[in-house]
Structures are given as structure tokens and as C-alpha cells.
N, C-alpha and C positions, 0 to 999 in steps of 0.2 A: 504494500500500500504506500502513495507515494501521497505527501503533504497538498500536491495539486490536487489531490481525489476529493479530499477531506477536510475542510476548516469547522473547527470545532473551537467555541469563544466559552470559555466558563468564568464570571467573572464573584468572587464570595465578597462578600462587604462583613467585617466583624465588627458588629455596634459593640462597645464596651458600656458597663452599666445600664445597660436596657433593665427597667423599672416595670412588674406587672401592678394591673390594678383592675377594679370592676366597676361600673357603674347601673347607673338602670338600661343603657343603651347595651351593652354586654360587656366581657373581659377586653381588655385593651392593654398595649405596651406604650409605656413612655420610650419615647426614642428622639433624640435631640431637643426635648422640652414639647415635641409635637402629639398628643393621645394617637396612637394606629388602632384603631377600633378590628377585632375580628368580626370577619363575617363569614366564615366558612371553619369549619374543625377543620384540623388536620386530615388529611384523605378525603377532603369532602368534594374533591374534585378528581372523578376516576380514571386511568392512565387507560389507554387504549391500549389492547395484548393482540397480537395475531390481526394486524389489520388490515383490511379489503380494500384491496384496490379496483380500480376501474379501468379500464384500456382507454386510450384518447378520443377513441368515436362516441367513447360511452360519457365521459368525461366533458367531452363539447356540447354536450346536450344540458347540461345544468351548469354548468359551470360559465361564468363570464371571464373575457377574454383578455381582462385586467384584475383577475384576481391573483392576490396573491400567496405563492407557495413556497416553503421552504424546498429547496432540490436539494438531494446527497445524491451519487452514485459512487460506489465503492466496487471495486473487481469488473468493471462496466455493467453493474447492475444498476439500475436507479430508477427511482422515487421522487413522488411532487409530495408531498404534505400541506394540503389547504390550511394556509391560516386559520381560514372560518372555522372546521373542525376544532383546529387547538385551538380555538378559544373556550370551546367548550369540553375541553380536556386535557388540557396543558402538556400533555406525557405521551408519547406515542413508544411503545418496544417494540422493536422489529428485528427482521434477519434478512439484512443486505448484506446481497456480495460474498456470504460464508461469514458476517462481523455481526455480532451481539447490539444494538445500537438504543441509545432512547433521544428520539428527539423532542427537542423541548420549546416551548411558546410564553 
């Protein structure tokens, strides 16, 4: 696998002293002096396992011609991932190219 195949960007932010708290709106974190309200538990938003793809004929029928998708192709396998999907499931795992992969939104 050659770095051309593949750009892969991870980037972590460590807040120091993140403050939890609750109020009547729900649990929240202090972070920079700003409340971050949760709205979602942990896992409350489910990763897609084993997912279906569409061939391009099938694909041109619903899909507009300026949407946008994450590509990967690895081993010259490859993959569009609609945005619109990840929005509504942040997590994709897959198996391109022979590689273990999770793409993420």
C-alpha cells in the first residue's frame, strides 16, 4: 500500500481539566469556561458493519451529481461513502482492498 492510495487525517485535541456537571437541560462538560450540553449517550449513534453498496447506474438514480463522498481505494479496490449517510452514522467498517478500514464523518 503506497501513501498515494490512502490519506488518512486523525487529529485528538486533549482538553485538560474538563469539569462535568448537570442541569435541568441534561449532563454537560465545562470545556474552556463554555457548558457542551450532551445530546446523545455514548453509542447513541450506530456504526454501519458490512455495508451495501450500489453500482453507479444504481447510484445515479438517487443520488445528485454534486453530492458529496468520501473516496478511498486501496489494492485498486474502491469506494464512494455519501456524506448524507455519515451523517447519520458517523462510523462506516469495511473491507477494502484485503484492509480492515473505518471510515469516519
Amino acid at each position: 500500500m503506497n501513501l498515494g492510495s490512502i490519506l488518512l487525517i486523525f487529529i485528538t485535541i486533549m482538553v485538560p481539566n474538563v469539569k462535568m456537571g448537570y442541569s435541568q437541560r441534561g449532563s454537560y462538560e465545562m470545556i474552556e469556561g463554555v457548558k457542551m450540553y450532551k445530546i446523545l449517550p455514548a453509542d447513541g449513534i450506530p456504526a454501519l458493519d458490512d455495508p451495501i453498496f450500489k453500482t453507479v447506474p444504481e447510484a445515479e438514480k438517487f443520488m445528485n451529481d454534486d453530492e458529496l463522498v468520501l473516496g478511498l481505494v486501496i489494492n485498486g479496490d474502491a469506494r464512494a461513502y455519501s456524506t448524507w449517510h455519515l451523517d447519520r452514522h458517523e462510523i462506516v467498517n469495511d473491507y477494502v482492498g484485503g484492509v480492515h478500514v473505518s471510515v469516519t464523518w
